[in-house]
N, CA and C atoms as a LAMMPS dump frame, in Angstrom:
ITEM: TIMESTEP
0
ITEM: NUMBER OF ATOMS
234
ITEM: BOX BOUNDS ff ff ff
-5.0000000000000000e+02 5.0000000000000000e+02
-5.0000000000000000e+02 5.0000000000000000e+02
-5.0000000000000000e+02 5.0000000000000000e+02
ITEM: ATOMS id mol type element x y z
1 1 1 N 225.407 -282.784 444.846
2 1 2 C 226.005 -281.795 443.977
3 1 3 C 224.932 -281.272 443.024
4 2 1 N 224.826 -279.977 443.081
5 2 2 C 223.763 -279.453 442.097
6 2 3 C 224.255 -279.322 440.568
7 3 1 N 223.447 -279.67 439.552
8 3 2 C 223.695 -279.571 438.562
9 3 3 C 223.397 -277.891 437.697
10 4 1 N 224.186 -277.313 436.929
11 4 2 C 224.459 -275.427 436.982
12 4 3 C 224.41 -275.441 435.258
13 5 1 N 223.748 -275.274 434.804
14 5 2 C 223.478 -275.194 433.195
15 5 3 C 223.429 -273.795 432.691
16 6 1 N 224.583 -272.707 432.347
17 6 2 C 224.517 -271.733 431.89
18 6 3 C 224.29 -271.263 430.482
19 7 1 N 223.913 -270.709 430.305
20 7 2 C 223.438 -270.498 428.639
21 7 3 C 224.148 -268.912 428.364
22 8 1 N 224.896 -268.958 427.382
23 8 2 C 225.306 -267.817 426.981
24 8 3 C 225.57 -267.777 424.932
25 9 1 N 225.926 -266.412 424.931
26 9 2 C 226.158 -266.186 423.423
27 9 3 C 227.569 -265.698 423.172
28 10 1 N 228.06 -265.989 422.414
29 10 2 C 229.462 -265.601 421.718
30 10 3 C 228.603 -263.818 421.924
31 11 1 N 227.858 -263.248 420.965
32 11 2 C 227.621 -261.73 421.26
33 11 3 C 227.119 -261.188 422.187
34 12 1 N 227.092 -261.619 423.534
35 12 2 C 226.094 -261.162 424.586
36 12 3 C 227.232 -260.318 425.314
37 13 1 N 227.058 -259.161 425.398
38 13 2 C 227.781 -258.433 426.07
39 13 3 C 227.714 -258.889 427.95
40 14 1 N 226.77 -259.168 428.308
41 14 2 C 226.795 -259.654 429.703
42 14 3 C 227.231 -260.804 430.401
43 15 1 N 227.486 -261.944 429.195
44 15 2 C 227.2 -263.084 429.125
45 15 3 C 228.989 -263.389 430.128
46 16 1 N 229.828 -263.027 429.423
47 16 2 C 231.253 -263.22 430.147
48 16 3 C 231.293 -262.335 431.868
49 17 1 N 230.568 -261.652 432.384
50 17 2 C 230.238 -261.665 433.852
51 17 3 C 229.154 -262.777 434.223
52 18 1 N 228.542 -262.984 433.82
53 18 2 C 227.802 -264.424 434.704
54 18 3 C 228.516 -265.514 434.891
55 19 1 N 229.477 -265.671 433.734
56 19 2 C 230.733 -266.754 433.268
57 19 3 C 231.538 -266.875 434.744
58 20 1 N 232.041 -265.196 434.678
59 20 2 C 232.843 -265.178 435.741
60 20 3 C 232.787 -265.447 437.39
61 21 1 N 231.103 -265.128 437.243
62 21 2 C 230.426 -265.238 439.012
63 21 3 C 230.568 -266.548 439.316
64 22 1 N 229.918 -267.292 438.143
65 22 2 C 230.024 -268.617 438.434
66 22 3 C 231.595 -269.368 438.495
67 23 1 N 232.501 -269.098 437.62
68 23 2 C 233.645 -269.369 438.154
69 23 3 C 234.412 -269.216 439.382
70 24 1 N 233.361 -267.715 439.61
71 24 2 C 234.468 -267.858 441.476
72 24 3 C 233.505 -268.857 442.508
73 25 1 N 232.415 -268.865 441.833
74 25 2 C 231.645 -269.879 443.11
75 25 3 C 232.124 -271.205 442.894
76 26 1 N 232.384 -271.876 441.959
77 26 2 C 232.867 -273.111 441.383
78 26 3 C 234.062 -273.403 442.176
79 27 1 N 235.136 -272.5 442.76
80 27 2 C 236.079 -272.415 443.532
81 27 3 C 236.078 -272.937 444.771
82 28 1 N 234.776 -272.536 445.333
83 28 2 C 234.116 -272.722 446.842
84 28 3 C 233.24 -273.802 447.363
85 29 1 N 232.01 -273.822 446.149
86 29 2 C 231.065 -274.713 446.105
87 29 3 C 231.212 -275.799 444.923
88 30 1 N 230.787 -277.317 445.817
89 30 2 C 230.305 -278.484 444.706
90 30 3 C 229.759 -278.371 443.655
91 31 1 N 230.111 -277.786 442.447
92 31 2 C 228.674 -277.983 441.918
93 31 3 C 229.079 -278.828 440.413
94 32 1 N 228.627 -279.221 439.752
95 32 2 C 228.535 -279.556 438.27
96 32 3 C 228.192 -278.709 436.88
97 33 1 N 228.925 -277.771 436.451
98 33 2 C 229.114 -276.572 435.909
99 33 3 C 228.803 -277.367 434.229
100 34 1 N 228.136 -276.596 433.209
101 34 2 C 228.125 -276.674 432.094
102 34 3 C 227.378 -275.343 431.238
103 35 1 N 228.694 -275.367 430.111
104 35 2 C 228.296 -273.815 429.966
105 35 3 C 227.994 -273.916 428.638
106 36 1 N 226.931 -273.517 428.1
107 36 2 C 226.071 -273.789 426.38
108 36 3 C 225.714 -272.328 425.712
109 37 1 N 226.318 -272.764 424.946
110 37 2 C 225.816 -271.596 423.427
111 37 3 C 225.026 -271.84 423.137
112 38 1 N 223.852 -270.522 423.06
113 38 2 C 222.097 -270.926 423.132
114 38 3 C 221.805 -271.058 421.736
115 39 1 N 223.148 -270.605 420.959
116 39 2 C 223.092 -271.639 419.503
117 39 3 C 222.954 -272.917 419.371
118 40 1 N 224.115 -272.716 419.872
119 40 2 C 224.544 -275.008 419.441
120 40 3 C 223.32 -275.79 420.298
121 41 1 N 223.19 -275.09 420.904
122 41 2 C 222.165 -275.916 422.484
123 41 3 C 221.002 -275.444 421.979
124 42 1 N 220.123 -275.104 421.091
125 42 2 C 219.448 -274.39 420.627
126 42 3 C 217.577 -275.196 421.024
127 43 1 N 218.001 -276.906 420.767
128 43 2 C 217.006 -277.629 421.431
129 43 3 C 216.876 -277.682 422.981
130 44 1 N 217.593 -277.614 423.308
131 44 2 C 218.231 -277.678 425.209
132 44 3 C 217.308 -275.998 425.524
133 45 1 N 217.377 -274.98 425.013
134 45 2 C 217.031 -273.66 425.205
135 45 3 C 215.704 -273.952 424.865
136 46 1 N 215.529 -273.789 423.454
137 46 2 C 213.681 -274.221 423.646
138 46 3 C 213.25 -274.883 424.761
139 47 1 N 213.937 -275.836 425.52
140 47 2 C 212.756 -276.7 426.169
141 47 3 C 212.719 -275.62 427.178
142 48 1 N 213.499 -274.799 427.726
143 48 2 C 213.559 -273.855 429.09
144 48 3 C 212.714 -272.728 428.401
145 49 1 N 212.556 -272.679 427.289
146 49 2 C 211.808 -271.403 426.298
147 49 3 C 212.652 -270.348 426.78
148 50 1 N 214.082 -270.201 426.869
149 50 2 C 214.742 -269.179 427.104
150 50 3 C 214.645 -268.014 425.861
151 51 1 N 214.331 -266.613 426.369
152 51 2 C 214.005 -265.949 425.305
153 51 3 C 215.474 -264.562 425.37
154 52 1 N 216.344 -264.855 426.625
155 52 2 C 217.728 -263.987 427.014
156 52 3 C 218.833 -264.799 427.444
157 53 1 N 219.973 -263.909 427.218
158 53 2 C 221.174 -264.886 427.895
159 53 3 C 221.848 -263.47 428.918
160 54 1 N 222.37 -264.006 429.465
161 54 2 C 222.969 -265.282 430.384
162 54 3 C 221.107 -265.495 431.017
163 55 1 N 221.761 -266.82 431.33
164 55 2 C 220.464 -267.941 432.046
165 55 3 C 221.059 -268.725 432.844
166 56 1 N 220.604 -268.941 433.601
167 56 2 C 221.062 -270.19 434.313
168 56 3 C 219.856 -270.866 435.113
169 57 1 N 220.239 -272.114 435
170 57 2 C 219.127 -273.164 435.396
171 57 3 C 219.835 -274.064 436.649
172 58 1 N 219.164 -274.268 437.405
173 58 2 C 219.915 -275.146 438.478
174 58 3 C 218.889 -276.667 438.491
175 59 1 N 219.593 -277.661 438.231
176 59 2 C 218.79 -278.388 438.61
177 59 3 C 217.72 -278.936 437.734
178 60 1 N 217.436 -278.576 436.848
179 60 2 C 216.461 -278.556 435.758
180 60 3 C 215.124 -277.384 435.629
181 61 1 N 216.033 -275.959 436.487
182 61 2 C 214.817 -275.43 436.541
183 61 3 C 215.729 -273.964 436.136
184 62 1 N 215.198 -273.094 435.63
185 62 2 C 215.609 -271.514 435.195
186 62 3 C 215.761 -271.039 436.869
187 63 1 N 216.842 -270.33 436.815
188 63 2 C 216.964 -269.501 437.771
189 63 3 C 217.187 -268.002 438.126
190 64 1 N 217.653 -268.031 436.963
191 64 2 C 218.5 -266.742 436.881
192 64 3 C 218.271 -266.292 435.174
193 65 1 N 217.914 -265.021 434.831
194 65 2 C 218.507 -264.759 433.417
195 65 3 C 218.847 -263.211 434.054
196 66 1 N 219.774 -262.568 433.138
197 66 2 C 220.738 -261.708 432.883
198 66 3 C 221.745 -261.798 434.06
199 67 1 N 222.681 -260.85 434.932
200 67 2 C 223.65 -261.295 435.507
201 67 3 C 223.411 -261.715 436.942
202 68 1 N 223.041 -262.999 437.271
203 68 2 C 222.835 -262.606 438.844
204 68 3 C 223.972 -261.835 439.81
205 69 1 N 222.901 -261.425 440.973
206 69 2 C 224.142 -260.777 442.576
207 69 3 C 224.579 -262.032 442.614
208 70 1 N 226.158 -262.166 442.866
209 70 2 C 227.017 -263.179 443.723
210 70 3 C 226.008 -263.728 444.565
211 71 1 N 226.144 -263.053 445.422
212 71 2 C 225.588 -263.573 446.979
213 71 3 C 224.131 -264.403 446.446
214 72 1 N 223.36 -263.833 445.688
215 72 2 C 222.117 -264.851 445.545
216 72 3 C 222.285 -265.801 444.933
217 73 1 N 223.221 -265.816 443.811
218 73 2 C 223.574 -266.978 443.094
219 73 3 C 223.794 -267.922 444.496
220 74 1 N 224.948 -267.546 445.378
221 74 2 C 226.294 -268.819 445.879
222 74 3 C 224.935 -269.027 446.874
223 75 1 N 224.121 -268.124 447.347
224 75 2 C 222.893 -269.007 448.393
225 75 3 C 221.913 -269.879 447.959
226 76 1 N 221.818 -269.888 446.424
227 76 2 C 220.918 -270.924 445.895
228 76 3 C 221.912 -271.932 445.415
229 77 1 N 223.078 -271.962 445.458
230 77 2 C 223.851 -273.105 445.188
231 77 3 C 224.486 -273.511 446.213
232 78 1 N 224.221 -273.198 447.616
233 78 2 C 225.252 -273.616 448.696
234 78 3 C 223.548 -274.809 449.289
């Protein structure tokens, strides 16, 4: 099961569609979902030196920042 670390902001206008991609893949695919305010998580973000949100890290690694395509997301998580 891959581990899915999303980083978003209460003001990020984009941030609630990455939310959502990943919710429909979460439907389909195994994965271990956790979703962080690059506030509160603010040490967790430095270490990725995230400088945008949405982000997502799979695994312990950045994968994605702003909204990924479906399809590339669910092929790096299938």
């Amino acid at each position: 099961m891959k581990k899915v670390e999303v980083f978003v902001s209460p003001t990020c206008s984009f941030c609630p569609m990455a939310v959502e991609i990943i919710k429909r893949i979460e439907e389909d695919v195994d994965i271990d979902v956790e979703y962080l305010d690059i506030i509160e998580s603010r040490t967790r973000a430095l270490e990725y030196g995230l400088m945008a949100v949405p982000a997502i890290a799979i695994d312990g690694k950045i994968k994605f920042v702003g909204v990924p395509e479906e399809e590339e997301l669910r092929k790096e998580l299938e």
